[in-house]
MARZA-790856 format. One record per residue: z, y, x of N, C-alpha, C in turn; residue in three letters. Coordinates in nm, 3 decimals, padded with zeros to 5 digits. Layout:
+---------+---------+---------+---------+---------+---------+---------+---------+---------+--------+
:     n_z :     n_y :     n_x :    ca_z :    ca_y :    ca_x :     c_z :     c_y :     c_x : residu :
+---------+---------+---------+---------+---------+---------+---------+---------+---------+--------+
:       Z :       Y :       X :       Z :       Y :       X :       Z :       Y :       X :    ALA :
...
+---------+---------+---------+---------+---------+---------+---------+---------+---------+--------+
// end
This chain:
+---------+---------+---------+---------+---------+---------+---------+---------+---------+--------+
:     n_z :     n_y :     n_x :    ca_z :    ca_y :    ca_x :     c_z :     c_y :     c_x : residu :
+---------+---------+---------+---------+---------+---------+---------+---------+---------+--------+
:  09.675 :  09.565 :  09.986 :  09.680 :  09.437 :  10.054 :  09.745 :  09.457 :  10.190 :    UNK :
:  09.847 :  09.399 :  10.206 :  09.947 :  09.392 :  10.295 :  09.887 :  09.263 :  10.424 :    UNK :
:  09.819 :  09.269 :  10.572 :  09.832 :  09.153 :  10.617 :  09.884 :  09.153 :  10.734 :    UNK :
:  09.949 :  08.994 :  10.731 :  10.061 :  08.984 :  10.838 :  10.229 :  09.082 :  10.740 :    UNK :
:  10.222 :  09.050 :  10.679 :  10.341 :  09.091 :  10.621 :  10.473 :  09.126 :  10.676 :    UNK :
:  10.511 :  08.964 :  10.725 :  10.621 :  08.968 :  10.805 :  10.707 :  08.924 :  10.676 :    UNK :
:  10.798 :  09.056 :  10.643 :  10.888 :  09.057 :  10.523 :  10.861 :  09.137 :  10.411 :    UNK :
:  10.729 :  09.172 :  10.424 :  10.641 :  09.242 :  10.327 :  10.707 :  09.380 :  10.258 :    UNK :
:  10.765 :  09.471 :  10.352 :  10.858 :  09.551 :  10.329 :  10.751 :  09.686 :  10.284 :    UNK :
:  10.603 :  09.705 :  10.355 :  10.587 :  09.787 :  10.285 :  10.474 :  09.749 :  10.138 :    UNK :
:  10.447 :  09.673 :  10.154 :  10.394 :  09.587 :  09.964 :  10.518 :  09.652 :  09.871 :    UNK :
:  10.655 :  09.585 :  09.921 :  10.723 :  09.631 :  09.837 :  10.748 :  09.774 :  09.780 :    UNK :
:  10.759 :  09.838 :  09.885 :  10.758 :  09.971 :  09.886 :  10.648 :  10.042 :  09.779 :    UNK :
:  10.496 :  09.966 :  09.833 :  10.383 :  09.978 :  09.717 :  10.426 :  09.971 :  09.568 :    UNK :
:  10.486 :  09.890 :  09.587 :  10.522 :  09.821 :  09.430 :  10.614 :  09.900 :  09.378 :    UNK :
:  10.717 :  09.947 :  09.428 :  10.834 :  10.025 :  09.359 :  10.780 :  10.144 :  09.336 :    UNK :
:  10.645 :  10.204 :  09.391 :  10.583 :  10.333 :  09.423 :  10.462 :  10.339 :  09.326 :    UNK :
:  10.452 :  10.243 :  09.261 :  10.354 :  10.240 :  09.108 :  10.238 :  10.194 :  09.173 :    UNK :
:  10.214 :  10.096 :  09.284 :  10.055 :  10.006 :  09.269 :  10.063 :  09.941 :  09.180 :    UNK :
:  09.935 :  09.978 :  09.106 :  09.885 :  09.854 :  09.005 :  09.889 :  09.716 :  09.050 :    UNK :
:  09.820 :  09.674 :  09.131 :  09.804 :  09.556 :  09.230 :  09.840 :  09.537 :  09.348 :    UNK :
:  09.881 :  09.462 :  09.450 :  09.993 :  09.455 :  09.539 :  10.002 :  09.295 :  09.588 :    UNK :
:  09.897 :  09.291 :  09.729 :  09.895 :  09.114 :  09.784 :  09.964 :  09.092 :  09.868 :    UNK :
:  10.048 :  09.060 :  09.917 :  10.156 :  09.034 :  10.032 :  10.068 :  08.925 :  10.122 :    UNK :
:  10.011 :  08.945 :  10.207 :  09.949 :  08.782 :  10.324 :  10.047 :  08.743 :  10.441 :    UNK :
:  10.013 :  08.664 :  10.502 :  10.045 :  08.605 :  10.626 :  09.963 :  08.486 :  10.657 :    UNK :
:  10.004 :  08.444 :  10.734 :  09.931 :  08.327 :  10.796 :  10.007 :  08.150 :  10.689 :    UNK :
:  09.966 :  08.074 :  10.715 :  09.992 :  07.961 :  10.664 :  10.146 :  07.914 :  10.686 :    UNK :
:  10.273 :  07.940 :  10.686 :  10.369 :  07.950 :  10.673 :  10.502 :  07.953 :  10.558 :    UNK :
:  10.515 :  07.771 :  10.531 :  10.532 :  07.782 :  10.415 :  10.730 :  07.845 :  10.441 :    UNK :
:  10.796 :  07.870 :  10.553 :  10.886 :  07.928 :  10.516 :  10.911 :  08.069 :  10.510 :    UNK :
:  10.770 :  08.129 :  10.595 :  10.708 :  08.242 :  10.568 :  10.716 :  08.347 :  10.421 :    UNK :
:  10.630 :  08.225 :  10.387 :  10.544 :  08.264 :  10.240 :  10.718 :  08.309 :  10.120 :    UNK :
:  10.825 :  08.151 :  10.172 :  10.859 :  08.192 :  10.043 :  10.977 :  08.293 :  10.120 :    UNK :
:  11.019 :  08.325 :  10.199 :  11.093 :  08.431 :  10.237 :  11.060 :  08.578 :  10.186 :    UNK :
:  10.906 :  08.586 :  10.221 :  10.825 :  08.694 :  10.133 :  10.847 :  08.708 :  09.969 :    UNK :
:  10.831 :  08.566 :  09.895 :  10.859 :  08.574 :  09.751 :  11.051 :  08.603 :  09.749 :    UNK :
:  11.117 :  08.533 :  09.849 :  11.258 :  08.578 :  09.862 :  11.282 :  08.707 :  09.789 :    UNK :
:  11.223 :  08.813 :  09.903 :  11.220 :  08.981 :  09.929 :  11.185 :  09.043 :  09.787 :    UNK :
:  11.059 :  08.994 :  09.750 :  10.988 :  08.984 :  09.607 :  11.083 :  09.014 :  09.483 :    UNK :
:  11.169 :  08.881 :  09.475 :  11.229 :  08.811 :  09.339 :  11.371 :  08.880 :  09.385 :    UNK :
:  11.433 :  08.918 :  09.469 :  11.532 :  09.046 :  09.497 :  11.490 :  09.177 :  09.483 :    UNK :
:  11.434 :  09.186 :  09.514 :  11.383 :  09.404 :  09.543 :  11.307 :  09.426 :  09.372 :    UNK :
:  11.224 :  09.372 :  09.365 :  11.104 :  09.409 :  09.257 :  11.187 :  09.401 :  09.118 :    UNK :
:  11.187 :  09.485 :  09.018 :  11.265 :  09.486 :  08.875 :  11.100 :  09.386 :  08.814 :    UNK :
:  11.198 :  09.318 :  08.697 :  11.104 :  09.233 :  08.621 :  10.977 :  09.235 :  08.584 :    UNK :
:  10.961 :  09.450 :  08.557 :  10.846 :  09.466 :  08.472 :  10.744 :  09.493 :  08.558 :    UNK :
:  10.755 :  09.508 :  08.713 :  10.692 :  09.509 :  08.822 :  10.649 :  09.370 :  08.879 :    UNK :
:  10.690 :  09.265 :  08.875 :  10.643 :  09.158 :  08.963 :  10.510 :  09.118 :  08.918 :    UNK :
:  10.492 :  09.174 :  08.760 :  10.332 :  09.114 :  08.748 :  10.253 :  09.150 :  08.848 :    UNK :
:  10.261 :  09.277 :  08.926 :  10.175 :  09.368 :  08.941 :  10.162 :  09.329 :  09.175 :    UNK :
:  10.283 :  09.228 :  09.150 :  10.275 :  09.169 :  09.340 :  10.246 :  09.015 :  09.307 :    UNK :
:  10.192 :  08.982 :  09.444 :  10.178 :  08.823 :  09.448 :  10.170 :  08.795 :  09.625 :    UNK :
:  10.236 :  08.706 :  09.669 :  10.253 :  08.678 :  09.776 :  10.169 :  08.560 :  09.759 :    UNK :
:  10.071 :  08.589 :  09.945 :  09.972 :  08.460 :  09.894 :  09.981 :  08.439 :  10.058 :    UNK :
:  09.891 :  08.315 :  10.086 :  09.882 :  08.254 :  10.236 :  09.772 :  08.335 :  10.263 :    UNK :
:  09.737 :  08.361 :  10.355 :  09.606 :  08.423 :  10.450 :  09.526 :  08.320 :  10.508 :    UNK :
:  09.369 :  08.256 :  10.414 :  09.314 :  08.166 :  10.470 :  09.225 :  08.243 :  10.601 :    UNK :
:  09.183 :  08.379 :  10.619 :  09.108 :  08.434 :  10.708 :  09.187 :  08.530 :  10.803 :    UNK :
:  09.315 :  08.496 :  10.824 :  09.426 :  08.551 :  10.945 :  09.368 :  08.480 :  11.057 :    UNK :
:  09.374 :  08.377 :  11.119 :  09.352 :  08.361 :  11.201 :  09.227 :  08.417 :  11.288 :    UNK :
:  09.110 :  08.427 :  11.189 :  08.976 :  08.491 :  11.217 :  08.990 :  08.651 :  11.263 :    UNK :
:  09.107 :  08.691 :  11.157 :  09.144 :  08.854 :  11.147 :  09.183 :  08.884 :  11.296 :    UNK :
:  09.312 :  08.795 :  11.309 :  09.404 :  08.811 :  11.412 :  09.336 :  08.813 :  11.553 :    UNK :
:  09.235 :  08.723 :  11.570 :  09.138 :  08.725 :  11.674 :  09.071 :  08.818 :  11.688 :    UNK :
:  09.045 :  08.917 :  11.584 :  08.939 :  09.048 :  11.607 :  08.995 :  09.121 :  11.660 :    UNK :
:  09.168 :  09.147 :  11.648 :  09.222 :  09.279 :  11.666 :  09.282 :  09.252 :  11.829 :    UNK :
:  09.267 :  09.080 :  11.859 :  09.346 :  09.088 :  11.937 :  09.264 :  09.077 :  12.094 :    UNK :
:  09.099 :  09.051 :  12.011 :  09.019 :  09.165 :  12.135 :  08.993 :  09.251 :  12.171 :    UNK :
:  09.027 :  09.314 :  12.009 :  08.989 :  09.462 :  12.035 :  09.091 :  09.513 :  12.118 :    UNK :
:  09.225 :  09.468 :  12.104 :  09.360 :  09.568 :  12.156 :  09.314 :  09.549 :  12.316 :    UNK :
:  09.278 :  09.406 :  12.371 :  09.269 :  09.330 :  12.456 :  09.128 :  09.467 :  12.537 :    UNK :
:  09.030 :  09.488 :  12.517 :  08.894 :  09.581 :  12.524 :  08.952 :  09.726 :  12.533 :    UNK :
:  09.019 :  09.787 :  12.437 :  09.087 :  09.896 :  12.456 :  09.180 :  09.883 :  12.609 :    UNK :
:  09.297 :  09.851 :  12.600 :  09.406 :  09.842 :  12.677 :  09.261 :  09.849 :  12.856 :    UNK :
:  09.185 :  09.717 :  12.840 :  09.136 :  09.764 :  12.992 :  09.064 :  09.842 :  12.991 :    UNK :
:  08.960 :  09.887 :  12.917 :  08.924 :  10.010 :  12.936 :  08.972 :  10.140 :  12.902 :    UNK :
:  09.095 :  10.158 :  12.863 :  09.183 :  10.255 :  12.904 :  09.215 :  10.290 :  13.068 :    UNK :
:  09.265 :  10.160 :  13.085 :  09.321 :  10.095 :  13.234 :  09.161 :  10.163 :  13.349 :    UNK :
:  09.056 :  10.145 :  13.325 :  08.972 :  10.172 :  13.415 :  08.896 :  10.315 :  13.397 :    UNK :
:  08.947 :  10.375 :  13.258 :  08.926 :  10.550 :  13.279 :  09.029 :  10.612 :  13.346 :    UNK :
:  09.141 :  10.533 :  13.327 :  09.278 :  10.603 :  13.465 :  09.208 :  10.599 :  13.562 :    UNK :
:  09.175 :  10.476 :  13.625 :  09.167 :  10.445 :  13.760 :  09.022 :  10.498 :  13.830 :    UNK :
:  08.943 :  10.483 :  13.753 :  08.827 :  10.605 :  13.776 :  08.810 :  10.708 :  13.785 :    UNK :
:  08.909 :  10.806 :  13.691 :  08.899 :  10.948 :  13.710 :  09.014 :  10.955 :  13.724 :    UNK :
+---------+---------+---------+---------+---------+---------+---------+---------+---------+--------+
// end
């Protein structure tokens, strides 16, 4: 499971590399989504596409918020073990 895809370059990669199963996400983006199936229905040979599915991400936004306190928590308390020691 791929999230935040982007252009779902490494799903694909999964896929050409023998995953059985293979979810491409992103956020709610329907020119997103099909740019992803774009990449998909070019790169992937026939007998492989069963095995990917590009889908919307109903819990990205929830996701995206976790990481982007955590980075947010890291980064200053990085910032205040410099400045302390």
């Amino acid at each position: 499971m791929e999230l935040g895809a982007g252009a779902g370059l490494p799903s694909l990669i999964a896929s050409l590399r023998g995953a059985k199963r293979v979810i491409v996400t992103d956020y709610p983006d329907e020119d997103l989504i099909s740019n992803i199936q774009y990449n998909i229905d070019l790169n992937i040979p026939d007998n492989l596409k069963q095995n990917i599915i590009a889908k919307v991400s109903q819990a990205f936004p929830f996701i995206y918020c976790i990481f982007i306190y955590l980075f947010i928590y890291l980064f200053i308390y990085s910032l205040l073990i410099k400045l302390l020691f």
